[in-house]
C-alpha positions in Angstrom: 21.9 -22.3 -1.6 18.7 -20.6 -0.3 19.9 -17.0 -1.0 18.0 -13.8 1.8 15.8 -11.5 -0.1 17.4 -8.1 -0.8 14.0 -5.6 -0.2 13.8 -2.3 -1.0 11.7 -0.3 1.7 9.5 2.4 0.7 8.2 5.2 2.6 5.1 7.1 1.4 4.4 10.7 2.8 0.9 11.5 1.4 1.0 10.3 -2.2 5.1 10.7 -2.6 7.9 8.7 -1.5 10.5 9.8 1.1 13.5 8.7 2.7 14.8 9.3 6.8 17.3 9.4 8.7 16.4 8.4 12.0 13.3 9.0 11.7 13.6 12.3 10.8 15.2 14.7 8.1 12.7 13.7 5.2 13.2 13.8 1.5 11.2 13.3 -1.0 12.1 11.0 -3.3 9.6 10.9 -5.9 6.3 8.8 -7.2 6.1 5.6 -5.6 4.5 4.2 -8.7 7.3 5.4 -11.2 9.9 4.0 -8.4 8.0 0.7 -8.3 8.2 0.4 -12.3 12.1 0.7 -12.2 12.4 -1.5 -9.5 10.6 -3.8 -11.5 12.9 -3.7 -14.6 15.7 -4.5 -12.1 14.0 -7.4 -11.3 14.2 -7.1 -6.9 13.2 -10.1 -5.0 10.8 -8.5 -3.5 9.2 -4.5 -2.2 8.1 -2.7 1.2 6.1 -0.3 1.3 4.9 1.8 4.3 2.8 4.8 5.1 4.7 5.8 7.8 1.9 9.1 8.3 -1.3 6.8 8.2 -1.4 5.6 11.4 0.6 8.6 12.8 -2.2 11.3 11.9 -4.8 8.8 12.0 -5.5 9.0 8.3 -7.4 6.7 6.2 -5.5 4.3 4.1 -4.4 5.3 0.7 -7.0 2.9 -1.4 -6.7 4.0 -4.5 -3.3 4.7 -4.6 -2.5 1.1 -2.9 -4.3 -0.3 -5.5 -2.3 1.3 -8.3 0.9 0.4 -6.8 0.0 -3.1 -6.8 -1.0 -3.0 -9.9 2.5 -2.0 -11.3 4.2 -4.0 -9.1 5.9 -7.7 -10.4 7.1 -8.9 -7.5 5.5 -9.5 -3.7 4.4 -6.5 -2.3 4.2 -5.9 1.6 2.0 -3.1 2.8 1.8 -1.6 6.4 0.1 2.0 7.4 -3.2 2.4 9.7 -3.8 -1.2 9.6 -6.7 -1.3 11.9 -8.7 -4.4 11.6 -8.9 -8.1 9.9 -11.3 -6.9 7.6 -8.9 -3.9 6.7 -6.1 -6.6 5.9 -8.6 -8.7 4.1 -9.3 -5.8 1.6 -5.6 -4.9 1.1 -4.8 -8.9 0.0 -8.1 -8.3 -2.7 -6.0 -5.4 -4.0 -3.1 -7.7 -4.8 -0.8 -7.0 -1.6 0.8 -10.2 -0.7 1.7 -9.2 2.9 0.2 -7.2 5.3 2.6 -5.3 8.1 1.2 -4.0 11.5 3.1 -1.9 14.0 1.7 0.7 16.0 -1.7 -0.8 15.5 -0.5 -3.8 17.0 1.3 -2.1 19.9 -2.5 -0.8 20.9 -4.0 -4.2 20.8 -2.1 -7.2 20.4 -5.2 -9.2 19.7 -4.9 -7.6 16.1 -2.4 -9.7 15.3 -3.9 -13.2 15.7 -7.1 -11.4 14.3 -5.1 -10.8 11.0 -3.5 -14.4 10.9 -6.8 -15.8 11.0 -8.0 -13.9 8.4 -5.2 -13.8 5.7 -2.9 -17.0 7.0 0.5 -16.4 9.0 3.0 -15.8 6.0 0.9 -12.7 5.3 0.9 -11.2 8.4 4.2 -9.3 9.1 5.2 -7.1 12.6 7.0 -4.6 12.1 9.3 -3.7 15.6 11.2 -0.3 15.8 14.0 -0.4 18.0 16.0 2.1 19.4 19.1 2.8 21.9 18.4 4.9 25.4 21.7 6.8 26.5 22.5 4.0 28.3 22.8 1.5 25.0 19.9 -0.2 26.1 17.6 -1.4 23.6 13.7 -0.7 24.0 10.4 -0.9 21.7 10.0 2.3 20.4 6.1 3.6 19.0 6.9 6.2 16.1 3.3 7.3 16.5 3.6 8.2 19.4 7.3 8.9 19.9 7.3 6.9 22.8 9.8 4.4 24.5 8.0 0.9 25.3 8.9 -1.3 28.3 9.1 -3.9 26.5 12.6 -5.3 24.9 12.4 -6.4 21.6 12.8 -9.7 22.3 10.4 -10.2 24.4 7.4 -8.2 21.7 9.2 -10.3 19.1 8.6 -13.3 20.7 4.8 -12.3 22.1 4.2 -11.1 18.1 4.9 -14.9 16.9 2.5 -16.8 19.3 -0.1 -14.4 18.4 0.6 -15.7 14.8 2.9 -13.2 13.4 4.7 -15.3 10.5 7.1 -12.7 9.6 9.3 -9.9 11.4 10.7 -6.9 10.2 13.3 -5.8 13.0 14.0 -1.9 12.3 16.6 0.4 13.6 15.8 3.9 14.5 19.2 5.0 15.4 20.8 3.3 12.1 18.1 4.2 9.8 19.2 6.5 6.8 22.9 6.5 8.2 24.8 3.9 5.8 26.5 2.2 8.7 25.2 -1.7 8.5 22.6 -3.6 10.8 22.1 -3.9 14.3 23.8 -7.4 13.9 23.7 -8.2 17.4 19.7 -7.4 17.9 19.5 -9.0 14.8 21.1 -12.3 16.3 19.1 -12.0 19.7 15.8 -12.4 18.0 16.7 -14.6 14.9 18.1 -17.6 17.6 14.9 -17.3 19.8 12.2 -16.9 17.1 10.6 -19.8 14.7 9.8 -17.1 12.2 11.6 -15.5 8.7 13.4 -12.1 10.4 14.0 -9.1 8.1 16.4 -6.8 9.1 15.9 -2.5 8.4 18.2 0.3 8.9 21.7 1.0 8.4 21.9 -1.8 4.6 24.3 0.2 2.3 26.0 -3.0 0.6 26.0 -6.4 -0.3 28.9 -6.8 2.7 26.2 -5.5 5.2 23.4 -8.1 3.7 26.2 -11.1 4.1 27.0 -10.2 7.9 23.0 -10.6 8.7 22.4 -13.2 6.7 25.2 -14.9 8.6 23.4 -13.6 11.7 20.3 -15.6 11.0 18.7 -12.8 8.4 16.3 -14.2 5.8 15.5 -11.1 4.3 17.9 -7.8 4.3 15.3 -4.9 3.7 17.1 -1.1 3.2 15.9 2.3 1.7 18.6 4.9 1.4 20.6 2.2 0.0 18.3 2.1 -2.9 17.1 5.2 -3.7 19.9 7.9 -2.9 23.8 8.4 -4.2 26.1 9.2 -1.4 27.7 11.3 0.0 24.8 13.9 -0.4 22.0 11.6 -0.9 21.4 12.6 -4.4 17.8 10.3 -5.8 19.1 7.7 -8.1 17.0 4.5 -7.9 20.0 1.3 -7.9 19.6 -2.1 -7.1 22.2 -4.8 -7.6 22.6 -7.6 -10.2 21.3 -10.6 -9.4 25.0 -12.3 -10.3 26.5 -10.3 -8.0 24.1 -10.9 -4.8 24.6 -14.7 -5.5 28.3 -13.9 -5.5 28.2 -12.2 -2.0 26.6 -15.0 -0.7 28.4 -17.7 -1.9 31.8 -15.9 -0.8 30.1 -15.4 2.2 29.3 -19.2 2.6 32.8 -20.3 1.5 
């Protein structure tokens, strides 16, 4: 059995790590380099990390910094934050980053995508899609840069992200993120039954029951941050990951 990578997401404020809710409500979690050397002696599948201020406040990338984390790091690393260019993905794969993630970037221009595929292959290249609820329930694109709702469903930039060569989605929840509560399984399904491409799922992971119930939703990658990094119920910082025996477990219950 093929088991779904378990990802840690990481979320780099400046030169520190923090964790959201929603969005919002930031706290630091500590130094993404010290957090990517534990998560290496747990041995994770795999690691996300994203400067979710870069692109925001139009700040440069991170270079040395980036550079340092993939340095420590043992496993694939996946890297999104003011991605602006081929050339700028180009430079982050020299640094030892194995995937590249647009978002915002990509919003702007959709060109960028394609750009990037051409220059770093399709399995590198990685969108990233926010979504979030209106009062209504209805699902809609949302930009975090600029705090906007999109007119687009995700579906339809999911799908319009893959012919311009995406090779990977990460399909996040605003409304779920930081809040414990499992995935957007039904968004989840929507895209993974019309799309050709590995889908990760973000926001809301808080146990191996929530990774079983998208992986049975077409899921090939169950990606979560809180889940990680903080100790409920008052989201104390205590860096966990679980056994590999007991992922396999999951899964195999879950296939049974």
């Amino acid at each position: 059995m093929t088991l779904p990578r378990v990802i840690p997401c990481l979320l780099l404020r400046g030169e520190g790590l923090y964790k959201s809710r929603n969005f919002k409500d930031w706290k630091y979690v500590g130094d993404p380099r010290n957090a990517i050397r534990i998560f290496n002696e747990k041995e994770v599948d795999e690691l996300i990390l994203l400067d979710v201020e870069a692109t925001r406040q139009s700040k440069a990338i991170q270079w040395q910094l980036i550079e340092e984390c993939a340095g420590e790091c043992f496993m694939p690393l996946a890297y999104g934050g003011a991605v602006d260019s081929s050339e700028t993905a180009r430079r982050l794969v020299s640094l030892g980053i194995e995937k590249v993630v647009v978002n915002s970037t990509a919003l702007d221009r959709p060109e960028l995508i394609r750009e990037i595929s051409q220059q770093i292959g399709t399995c590198s290249t990685v969108v990233c899609i926010d979504v979030k609820r209106d009062w209504r329930g209805q699902t809609y694109v949302y930009d975090y840069r600029s705090r906007r709702k999109l007119s687009l469903t995700p579906l339809q930039w999911a799908s319009k992200a893959v012919e311009l060569g995406a090779g990977e989605l990460i399909i996040q929840s605003v409304d779920r993120d930081g809040c414990f509560n499992g995935y957007d399984l039904d968004r989840l399904q929507e895209i993974t039954t019309n799309v050709s491409v590995p889908v990760t799922t973000l926001g809301g992971g808080a146990s191996l029951d929530h990774c079983t119930e998208a992986w049975q939703r077409g899921a090939s990658g169950v990606g979560a941050g809180s889940w990680f990094v903080f100790q409920p119920p008052h989201r104390a910082v205590l860096i966990t990951y679980p056994e590999y025996k007991k992922i396999r477990s999951a899964f195999e219950q879950a296939q049974s």
